[in-house]
Each structure stands twice: as structure tokens, then as C-alpha cells.
mmJSON file of the N, C-alpha and C atoms, coordinates in Angstrom:
{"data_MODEL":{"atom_site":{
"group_PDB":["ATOM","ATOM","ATOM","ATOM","ATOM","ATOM","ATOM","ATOM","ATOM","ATOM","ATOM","ATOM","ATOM","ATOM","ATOM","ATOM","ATOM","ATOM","ATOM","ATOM","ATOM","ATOM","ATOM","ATOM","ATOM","ATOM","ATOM","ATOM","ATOM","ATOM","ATOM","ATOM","ATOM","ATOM","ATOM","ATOM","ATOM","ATOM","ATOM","ATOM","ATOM","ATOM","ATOM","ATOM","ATOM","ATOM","ATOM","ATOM","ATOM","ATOM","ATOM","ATOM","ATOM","ATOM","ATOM","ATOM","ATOM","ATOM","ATOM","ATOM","ATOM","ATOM","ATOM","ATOM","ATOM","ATOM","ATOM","ATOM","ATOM","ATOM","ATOM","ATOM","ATOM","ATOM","ATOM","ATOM","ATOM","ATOM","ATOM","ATOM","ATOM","ATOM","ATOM","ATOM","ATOM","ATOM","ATOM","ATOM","ATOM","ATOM","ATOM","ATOM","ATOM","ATOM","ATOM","ATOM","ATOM","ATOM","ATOM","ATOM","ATOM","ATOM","ATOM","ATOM","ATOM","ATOM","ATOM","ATOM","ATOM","ATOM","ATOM","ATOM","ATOM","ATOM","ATOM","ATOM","ATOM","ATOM","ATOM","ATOM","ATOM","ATOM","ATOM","ATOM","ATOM","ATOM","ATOM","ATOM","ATOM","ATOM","ATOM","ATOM","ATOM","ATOM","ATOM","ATOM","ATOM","ATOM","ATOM","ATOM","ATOM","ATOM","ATOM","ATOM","ATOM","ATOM","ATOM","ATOM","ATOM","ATOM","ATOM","ATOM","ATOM","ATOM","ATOM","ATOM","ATOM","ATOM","ATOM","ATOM","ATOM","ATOM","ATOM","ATOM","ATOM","ATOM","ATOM","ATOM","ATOM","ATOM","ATOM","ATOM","ATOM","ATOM","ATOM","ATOM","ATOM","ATOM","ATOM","ATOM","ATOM","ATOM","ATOM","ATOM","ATOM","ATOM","ATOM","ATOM","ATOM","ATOM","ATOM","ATOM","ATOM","ATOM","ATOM","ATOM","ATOM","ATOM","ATOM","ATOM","ATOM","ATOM","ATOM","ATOM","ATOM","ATOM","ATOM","ATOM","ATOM","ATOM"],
"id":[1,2,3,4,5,6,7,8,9,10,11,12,13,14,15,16,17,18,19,20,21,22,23,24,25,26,27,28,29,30,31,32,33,34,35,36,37,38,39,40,41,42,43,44,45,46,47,48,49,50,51,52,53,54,55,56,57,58,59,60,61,62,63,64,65,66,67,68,69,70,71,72,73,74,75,76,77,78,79,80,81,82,83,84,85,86,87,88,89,90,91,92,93,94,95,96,97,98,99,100,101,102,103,104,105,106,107,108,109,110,111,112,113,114,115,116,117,118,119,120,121,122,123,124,125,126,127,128,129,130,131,132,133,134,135,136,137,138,139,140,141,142,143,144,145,146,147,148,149,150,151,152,153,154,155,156,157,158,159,160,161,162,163,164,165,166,167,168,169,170,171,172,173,174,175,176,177,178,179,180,181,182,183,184,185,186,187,188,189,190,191,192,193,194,195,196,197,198,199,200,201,202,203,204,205,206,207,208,209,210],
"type_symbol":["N","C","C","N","C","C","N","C","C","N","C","C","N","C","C","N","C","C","N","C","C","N","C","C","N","C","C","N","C","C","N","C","C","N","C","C","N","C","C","N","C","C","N","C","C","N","C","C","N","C","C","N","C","C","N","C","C","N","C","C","N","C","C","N","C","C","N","C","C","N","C","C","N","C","C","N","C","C","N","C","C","N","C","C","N","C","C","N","C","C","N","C","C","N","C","C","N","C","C","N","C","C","N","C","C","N","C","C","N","C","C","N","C","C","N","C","C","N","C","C","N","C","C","N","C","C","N","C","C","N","C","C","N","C","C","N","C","C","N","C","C","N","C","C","N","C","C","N","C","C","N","C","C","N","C","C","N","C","C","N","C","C","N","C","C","N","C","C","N","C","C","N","C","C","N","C","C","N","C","C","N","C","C","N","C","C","N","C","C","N","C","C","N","C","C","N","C","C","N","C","C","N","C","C","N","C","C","N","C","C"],
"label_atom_id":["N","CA","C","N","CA","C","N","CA","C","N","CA","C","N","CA","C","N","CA","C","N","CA","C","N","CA","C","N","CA","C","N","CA","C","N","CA","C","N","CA","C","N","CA","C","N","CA","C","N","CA","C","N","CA","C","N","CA","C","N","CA","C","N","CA","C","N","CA","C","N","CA","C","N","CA","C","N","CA","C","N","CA","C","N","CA","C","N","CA","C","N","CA","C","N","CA","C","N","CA","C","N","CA","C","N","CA","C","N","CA","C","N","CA","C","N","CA","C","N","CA","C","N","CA","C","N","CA","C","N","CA","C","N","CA","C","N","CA","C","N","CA","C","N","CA","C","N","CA","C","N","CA","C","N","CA","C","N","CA","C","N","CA","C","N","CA","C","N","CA","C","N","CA","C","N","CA","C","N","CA","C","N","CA","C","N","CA","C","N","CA","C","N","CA","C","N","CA","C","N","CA","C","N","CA","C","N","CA","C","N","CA","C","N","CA","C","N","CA","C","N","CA","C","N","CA","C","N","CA","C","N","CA","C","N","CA","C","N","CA","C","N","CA","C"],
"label_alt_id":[null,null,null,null,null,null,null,null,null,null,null,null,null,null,null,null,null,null,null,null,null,null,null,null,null,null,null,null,null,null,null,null,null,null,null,null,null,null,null,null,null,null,null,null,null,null,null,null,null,null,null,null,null,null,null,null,null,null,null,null,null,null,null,null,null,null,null,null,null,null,null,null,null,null,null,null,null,null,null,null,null,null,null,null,null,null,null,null,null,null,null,null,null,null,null,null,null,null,null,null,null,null,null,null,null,null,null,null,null,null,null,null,null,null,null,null,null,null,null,null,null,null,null,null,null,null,null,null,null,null,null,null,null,null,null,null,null,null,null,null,null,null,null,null,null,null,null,null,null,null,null,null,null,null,null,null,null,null,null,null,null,null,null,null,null,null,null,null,null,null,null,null,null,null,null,null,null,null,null,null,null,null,null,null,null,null,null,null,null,null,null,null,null,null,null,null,null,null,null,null,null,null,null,null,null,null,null,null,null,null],
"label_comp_id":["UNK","UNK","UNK","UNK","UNK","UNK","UNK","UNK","UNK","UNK","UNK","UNK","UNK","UNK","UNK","UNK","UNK","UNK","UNK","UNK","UNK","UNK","UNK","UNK","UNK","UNK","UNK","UNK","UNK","UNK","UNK","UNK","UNK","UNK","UNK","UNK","UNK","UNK","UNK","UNK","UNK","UNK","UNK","UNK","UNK","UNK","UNK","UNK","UNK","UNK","UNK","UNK","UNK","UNK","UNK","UNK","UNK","UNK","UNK","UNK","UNK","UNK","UNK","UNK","UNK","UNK","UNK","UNK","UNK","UNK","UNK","UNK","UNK","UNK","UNK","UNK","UNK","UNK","UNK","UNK","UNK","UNK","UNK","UNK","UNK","UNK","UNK","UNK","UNK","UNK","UNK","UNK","UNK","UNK","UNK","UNK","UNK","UNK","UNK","UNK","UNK","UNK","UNK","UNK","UNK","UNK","UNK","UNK","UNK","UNK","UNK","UNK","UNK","UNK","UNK","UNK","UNK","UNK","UNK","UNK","UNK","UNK","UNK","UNK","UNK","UNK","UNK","UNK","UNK","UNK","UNK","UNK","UNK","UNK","UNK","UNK","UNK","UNK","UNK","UNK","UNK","UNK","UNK","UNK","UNK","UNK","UNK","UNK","UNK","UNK","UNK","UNK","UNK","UNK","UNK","UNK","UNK","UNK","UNK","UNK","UNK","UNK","UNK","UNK","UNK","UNK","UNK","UNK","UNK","UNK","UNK","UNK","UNK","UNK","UNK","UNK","UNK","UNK","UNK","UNK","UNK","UNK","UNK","UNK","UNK","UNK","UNK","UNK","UNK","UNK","UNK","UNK","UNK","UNK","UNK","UNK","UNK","UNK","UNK","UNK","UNK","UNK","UNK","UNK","UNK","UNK","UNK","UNK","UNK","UNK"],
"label_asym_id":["A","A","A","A","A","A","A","A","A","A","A","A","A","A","A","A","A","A","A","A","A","A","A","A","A","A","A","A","A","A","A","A","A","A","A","A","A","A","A","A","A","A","A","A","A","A","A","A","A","A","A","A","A","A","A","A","A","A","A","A","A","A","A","A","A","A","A","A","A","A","A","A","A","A","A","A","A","A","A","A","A","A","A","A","A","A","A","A","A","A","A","A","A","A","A","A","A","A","A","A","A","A","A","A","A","A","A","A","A","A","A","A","A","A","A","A","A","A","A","A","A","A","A","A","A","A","A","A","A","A","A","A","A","A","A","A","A","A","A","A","A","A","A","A","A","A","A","A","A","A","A","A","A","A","A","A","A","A","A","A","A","A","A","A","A","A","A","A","A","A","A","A","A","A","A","A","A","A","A","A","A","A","A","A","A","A","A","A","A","A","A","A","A","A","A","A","A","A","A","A","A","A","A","A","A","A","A","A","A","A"],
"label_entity_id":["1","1","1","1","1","1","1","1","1","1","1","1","1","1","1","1","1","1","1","1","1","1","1","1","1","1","1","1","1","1","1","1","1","1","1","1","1","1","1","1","1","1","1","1","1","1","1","1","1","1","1","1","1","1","1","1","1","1","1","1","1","1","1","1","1","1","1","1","1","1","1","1","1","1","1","1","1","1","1","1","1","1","1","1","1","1","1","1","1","1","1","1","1","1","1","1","1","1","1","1","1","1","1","1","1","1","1","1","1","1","1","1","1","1","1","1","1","1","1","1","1","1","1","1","1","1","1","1","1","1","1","1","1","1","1","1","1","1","1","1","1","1","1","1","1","1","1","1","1","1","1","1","1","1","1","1","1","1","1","1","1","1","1","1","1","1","1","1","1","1","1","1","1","1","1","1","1","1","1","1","1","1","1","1","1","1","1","1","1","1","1","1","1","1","1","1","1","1","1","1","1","1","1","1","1","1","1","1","1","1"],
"label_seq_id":[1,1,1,2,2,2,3,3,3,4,4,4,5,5,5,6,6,6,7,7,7,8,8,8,9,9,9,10,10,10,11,11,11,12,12,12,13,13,13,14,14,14,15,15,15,16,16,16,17,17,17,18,18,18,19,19,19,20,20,20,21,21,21,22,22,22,23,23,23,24,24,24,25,25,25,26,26,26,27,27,27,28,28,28,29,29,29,30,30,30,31,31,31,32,32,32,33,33,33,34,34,34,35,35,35,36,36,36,37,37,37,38,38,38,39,39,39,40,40,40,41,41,41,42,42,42,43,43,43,44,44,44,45,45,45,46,46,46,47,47,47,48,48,48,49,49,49,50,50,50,51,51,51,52,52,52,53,53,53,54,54,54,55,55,55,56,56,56,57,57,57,58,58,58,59,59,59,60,60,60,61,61,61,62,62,62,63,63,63,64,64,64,65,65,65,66,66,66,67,67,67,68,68,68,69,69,69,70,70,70],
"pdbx_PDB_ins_code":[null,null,null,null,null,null,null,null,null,null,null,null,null,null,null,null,null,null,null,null,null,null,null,null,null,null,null,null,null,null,null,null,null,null,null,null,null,null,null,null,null,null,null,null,null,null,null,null,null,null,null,null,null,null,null,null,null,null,null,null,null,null,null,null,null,null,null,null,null,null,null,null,null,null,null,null,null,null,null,null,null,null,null,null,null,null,null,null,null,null,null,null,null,null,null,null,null,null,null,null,null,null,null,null,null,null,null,null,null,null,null,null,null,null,null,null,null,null,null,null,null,null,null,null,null,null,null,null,null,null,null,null,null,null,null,null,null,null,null,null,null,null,null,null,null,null,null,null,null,null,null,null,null,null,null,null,null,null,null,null,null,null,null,null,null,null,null,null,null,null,null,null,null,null,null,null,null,null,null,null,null,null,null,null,null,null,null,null,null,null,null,null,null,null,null,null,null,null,null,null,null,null,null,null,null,null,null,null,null,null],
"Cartn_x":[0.843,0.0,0.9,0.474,1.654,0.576,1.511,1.455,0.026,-0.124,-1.414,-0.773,0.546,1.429,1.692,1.618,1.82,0.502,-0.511,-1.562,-2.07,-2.949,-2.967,-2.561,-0.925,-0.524,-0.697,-0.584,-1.02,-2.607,-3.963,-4.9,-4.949,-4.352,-4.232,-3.885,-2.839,-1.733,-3.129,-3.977,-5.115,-6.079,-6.484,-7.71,-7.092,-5.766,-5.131,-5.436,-5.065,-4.512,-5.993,-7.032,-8.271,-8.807,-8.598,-8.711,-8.245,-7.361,-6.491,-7.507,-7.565,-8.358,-9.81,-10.191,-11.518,-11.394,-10.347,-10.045,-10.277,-9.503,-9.914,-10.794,-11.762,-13.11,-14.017,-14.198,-14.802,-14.237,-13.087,-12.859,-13.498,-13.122,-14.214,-15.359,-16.173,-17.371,-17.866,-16.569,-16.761,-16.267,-16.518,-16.222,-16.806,-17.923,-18.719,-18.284,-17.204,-17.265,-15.612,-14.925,-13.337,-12.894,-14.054,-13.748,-13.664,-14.875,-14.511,-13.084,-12.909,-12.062,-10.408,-10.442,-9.07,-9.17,-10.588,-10.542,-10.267,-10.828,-9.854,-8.34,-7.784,-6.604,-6.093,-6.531,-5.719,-5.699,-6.916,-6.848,-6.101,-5.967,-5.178,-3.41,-3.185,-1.747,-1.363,-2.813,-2.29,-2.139,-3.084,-3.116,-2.103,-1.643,0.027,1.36,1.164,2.373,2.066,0.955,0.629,0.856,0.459,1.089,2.384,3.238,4.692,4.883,4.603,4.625,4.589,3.78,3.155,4.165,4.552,5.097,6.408,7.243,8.424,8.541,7.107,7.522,6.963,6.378,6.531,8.004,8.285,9.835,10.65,10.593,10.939,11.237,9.286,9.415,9.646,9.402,10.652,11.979,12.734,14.368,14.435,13.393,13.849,13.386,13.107,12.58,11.411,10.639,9.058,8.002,8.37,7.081,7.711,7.525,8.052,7.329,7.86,7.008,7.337,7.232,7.884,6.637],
"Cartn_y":[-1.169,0.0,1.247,2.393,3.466,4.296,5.15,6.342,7.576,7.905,8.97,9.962,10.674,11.854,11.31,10.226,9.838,9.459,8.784,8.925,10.201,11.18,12.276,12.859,12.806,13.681,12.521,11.716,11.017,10.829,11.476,11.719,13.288,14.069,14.946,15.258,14.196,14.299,14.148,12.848,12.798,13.432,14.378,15.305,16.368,17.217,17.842,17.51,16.429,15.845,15.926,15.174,15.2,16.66,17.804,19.056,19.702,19.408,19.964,19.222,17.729,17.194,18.3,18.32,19.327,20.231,21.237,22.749,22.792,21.813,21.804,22.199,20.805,20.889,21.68,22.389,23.807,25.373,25.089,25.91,25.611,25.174,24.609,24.784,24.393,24.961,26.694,27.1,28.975,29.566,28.314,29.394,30.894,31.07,32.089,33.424,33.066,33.61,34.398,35.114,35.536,35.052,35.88,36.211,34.768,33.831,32.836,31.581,31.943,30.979,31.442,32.803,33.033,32.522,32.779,32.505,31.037,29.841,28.563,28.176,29.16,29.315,29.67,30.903,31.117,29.642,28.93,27.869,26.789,26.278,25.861,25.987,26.874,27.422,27.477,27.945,27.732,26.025,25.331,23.858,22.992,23.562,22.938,22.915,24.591,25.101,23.974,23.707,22.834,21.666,20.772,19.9,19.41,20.159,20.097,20.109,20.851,20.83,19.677,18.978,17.756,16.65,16.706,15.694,15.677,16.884,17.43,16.638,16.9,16.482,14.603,14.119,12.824,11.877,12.707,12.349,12.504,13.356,13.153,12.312,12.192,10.877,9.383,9.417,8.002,8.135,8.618,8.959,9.229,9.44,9.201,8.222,7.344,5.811,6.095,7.096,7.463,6.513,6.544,6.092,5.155,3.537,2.353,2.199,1.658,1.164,0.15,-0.697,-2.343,-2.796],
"Cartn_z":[0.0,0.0,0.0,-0.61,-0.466,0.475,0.688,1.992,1.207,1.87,1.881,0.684,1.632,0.529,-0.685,-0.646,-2.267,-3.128,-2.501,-2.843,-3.35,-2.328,-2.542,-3.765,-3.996,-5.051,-6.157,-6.522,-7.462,-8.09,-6.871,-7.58,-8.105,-7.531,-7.826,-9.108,-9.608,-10.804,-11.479,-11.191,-12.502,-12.575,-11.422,-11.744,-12.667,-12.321,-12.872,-14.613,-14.791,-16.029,-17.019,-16.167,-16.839,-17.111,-15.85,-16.398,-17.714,-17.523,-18.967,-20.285,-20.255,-21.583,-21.981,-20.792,-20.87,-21.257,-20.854,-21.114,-22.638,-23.559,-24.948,-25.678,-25.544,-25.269,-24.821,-24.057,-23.286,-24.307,-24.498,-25.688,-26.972,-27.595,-28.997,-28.622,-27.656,-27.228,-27.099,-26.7,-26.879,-27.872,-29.114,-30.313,-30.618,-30.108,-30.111,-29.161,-28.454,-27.216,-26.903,-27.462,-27.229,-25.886,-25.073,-23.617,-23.048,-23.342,-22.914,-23.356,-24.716,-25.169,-24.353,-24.044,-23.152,-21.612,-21.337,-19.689,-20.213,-20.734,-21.029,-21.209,-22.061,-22.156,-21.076,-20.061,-19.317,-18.333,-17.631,-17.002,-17.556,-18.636,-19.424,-18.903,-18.556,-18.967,-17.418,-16.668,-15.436,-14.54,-15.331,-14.718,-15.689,-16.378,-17.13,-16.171,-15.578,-14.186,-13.28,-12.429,-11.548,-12.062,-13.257,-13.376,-13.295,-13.88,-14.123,-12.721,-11.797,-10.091,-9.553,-9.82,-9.392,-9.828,-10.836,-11.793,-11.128,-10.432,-9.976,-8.778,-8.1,-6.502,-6.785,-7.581,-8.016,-7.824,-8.88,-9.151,-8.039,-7.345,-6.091,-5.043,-5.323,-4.628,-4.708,-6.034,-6.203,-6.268,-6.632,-6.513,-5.031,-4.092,-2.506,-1.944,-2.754,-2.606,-1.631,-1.337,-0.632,-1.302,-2.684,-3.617,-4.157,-3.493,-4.778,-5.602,-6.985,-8.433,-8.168,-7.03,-7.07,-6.364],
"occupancy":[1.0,1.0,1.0,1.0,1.0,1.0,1.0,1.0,1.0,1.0,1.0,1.0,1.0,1.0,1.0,1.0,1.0,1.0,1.0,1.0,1.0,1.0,1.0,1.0,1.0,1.0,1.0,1.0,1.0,1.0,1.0,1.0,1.0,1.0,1.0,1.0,1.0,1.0,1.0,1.0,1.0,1.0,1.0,1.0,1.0,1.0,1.0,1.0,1.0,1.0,1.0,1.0,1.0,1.0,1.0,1.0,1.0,1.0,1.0,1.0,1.0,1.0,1.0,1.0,1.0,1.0,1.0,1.0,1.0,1.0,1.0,1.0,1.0,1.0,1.0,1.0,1.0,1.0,1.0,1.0,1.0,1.0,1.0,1.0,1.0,1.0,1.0,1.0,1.0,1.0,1.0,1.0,1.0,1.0,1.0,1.0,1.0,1.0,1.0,1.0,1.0,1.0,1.0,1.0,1.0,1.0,1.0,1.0,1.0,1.0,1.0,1.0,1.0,1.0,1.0,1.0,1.0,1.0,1.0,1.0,1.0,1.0,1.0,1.0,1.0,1.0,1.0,1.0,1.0,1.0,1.0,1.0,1.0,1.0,1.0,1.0,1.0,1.0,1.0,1.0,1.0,1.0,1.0,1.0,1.0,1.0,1.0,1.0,1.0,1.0,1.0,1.0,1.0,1.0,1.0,1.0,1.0,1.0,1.0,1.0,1.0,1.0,1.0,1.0,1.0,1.0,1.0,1.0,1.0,1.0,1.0,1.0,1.0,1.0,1.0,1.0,1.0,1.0,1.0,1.0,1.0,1.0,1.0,1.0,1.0,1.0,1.0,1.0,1.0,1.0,1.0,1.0,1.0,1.0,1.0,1.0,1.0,1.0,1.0,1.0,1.0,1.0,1.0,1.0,1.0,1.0,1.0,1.0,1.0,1.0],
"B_iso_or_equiv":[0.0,0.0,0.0,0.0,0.0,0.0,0.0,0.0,0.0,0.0,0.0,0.0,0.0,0.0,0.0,0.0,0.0,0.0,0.0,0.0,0.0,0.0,0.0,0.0,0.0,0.0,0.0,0.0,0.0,0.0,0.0,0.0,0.0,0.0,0.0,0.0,0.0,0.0,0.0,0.0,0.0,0.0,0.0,0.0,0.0,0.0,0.0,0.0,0.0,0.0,0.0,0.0,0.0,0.0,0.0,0.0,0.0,0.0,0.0,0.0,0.0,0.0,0.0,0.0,0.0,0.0,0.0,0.0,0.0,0.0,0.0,0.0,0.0,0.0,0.0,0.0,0.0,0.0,0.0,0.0,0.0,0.0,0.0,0.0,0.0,0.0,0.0,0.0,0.0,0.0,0.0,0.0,0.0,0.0,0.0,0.0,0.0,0.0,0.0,0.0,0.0,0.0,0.0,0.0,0.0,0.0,0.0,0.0,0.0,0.0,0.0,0.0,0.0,0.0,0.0,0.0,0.0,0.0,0.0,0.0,0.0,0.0,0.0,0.0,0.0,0.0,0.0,0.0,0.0,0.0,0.0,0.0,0.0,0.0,0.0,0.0,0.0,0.0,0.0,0.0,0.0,0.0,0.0,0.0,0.0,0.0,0.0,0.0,0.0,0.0,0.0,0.0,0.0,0.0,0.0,0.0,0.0,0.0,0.0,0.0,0.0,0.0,0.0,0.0,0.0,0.0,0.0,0.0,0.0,0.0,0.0,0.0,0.0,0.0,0.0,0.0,0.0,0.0,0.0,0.0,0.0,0.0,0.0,0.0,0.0,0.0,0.0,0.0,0.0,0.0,0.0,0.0,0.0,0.0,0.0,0.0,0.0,0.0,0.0,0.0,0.0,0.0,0.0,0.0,0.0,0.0,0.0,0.0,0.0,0.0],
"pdbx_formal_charge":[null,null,null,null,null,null,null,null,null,null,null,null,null,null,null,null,null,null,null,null,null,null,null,null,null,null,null,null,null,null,null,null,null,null,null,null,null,null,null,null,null,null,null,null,null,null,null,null,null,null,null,null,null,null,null,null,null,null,null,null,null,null,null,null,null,null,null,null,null,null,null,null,null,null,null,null,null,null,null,null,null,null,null,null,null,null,null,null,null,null,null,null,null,null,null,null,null,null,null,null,null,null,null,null,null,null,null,null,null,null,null,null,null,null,null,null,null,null,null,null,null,null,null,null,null,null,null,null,null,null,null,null,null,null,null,null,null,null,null,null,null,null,null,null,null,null,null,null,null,null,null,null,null,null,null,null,null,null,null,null,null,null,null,null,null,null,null,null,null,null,null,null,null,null,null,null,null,null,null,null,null,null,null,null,null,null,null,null,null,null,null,null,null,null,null,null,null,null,null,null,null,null,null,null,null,null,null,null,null,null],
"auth_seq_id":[1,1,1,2,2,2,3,3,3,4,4,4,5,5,5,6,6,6,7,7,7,8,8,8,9,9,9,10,10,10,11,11,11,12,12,12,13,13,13,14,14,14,15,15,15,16,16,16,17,17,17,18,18,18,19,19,19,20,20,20,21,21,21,22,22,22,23,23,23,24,24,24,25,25,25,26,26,26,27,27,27,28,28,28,29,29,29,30,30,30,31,31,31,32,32,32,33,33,33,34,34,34,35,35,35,36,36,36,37,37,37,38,38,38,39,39,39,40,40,40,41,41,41,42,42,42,43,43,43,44,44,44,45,45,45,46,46,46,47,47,47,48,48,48,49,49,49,50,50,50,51,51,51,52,52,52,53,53,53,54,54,54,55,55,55,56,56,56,57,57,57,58,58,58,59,59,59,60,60,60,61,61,61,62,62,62,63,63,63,64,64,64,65,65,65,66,66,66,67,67,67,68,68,68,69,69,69,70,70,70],
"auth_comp_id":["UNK","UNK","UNK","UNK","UNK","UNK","UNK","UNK","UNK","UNK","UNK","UNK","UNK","UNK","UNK","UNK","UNK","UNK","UNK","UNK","UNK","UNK","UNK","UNK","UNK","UNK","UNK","UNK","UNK","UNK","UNK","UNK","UNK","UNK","UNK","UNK","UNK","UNK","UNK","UNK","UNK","UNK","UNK","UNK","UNK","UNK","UNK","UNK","UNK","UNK","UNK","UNK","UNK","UNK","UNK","UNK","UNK","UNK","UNK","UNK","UNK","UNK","UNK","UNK","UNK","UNK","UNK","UNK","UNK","UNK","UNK","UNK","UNK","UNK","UNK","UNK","UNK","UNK","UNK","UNK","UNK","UNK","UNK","UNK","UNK","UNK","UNK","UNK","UNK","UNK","UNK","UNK","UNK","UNK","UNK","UNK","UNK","UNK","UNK","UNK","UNK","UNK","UNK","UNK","UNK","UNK","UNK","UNK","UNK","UNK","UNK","UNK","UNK","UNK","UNK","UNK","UNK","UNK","UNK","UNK","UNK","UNK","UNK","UNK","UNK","UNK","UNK","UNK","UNK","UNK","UNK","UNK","UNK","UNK","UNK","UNK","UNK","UNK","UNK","UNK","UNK","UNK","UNK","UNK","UNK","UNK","UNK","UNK","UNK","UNK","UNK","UNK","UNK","UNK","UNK","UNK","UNK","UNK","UNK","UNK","UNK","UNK","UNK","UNK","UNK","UNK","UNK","UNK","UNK","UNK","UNK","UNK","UNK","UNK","UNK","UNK","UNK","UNK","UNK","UNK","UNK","UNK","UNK","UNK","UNK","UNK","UNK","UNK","UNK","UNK","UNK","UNK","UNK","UNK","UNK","UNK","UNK","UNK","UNK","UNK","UNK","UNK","UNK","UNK","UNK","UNK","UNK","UNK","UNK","UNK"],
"auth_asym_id":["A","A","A","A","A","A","A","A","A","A","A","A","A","A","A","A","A","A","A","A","A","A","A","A","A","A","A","A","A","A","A","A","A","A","A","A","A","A","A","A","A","A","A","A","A","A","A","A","A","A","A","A","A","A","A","A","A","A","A","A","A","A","A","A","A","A","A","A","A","A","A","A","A","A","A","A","A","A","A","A","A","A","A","A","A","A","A","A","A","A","A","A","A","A","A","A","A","A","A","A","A","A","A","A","A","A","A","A","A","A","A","A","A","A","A","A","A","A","A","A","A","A","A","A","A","A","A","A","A","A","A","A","A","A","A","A","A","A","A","A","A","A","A","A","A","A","A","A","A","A","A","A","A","A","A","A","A","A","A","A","A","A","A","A","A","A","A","A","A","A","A","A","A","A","A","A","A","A","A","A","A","A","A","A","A","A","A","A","A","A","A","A","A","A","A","A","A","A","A","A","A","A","A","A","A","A","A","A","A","A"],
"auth_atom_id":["N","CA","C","N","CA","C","N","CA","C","N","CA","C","N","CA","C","N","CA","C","N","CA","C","N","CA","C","N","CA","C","N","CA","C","N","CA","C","N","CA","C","N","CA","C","N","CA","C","N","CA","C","N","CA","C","N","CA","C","N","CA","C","N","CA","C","N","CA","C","N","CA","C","N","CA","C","N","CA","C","N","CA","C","N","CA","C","N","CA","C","N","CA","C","N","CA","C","N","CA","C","N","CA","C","N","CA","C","N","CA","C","N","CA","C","N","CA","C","N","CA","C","N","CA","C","N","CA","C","N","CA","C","N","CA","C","N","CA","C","N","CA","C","N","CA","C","N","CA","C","N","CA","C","N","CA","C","N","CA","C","N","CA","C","N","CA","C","N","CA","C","N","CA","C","N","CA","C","N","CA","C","N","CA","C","N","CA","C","N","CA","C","N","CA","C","N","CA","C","N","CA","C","N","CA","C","N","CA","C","N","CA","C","N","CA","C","N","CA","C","N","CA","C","N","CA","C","N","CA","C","N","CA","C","N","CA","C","N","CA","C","N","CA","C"],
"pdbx_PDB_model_num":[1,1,1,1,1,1,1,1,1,1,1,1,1,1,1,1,1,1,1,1,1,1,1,1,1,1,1,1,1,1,1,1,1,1,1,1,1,1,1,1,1,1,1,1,1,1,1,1,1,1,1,1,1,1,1,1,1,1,1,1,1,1,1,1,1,1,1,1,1,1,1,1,1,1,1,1,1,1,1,1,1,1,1,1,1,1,1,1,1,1,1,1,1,1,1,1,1,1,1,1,1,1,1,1,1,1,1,1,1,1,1,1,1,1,1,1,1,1,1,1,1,1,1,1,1,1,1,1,1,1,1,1,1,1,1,1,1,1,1,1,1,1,1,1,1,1,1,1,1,1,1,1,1,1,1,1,1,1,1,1,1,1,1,1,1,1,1,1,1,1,1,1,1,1,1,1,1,1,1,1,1,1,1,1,1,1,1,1,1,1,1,1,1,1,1,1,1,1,1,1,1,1,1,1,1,1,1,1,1,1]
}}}
């Protein structure tokens, strides 16, 4: 079983991840809409930073042997 802190950030990694698929999608949907197709983009661009975050302290935690893949 792994630890909570690793849990945690590992669902995190996939809500994150599934956000982003949507952001797409929700855009193409505001074709009609400037204002909306940037407020996407901007969420977009900001849940990319957080990912890469996530992905950082991941890596982390396996190279400090916290999180086994065994």
C-alpha cells in the first residue's frame, strides 16, 4: 500500500490531467465567445504550471525511494 502523501498527489496528478483534456473541449465549445475561449486558455496554462509541479515532486518521490514502483 503506499502512503497517503503519495496517494494524494497522485490523484491529484489525474484530476489535474483530466482538467487539462476538458479545457480543450470547453474551448471549442466557446467558439462564439473571445472572452470565454481566453478565460480557457488562461486555465489551461495555469493547470500545465501545476502539473509540471506535481510531476516534480513525483519524481521526487521516487528517486527518494518514498514512492516504490515495485
Amino acid at each position: 500500500m503506499i502512503k497517503n502523501v503519495s496517494y494524494n498527489l497522485l490523484e491529484t496528478i489525474t484530476i489535474v490531467s483530466k482538467s487539462l483534456y476538458r479545457y480543450d473541449t470547453y474551448k471549442l465549445d466557446a467558439a462564439n465567445s473571445k472572452s470565454s475561449q481566453e478565460l480557457w486558455t488562461t486555465f489551461k496554462a495555469q493547470r500545465e504550471k501545476e502539473l509540471s509541479m506535481l510531476l516534480k515532486e513525483l519524481k521526487n518521490q521516487i528517486d527518494s525511494g518514498m514512492l516504490a514502483l515495485e
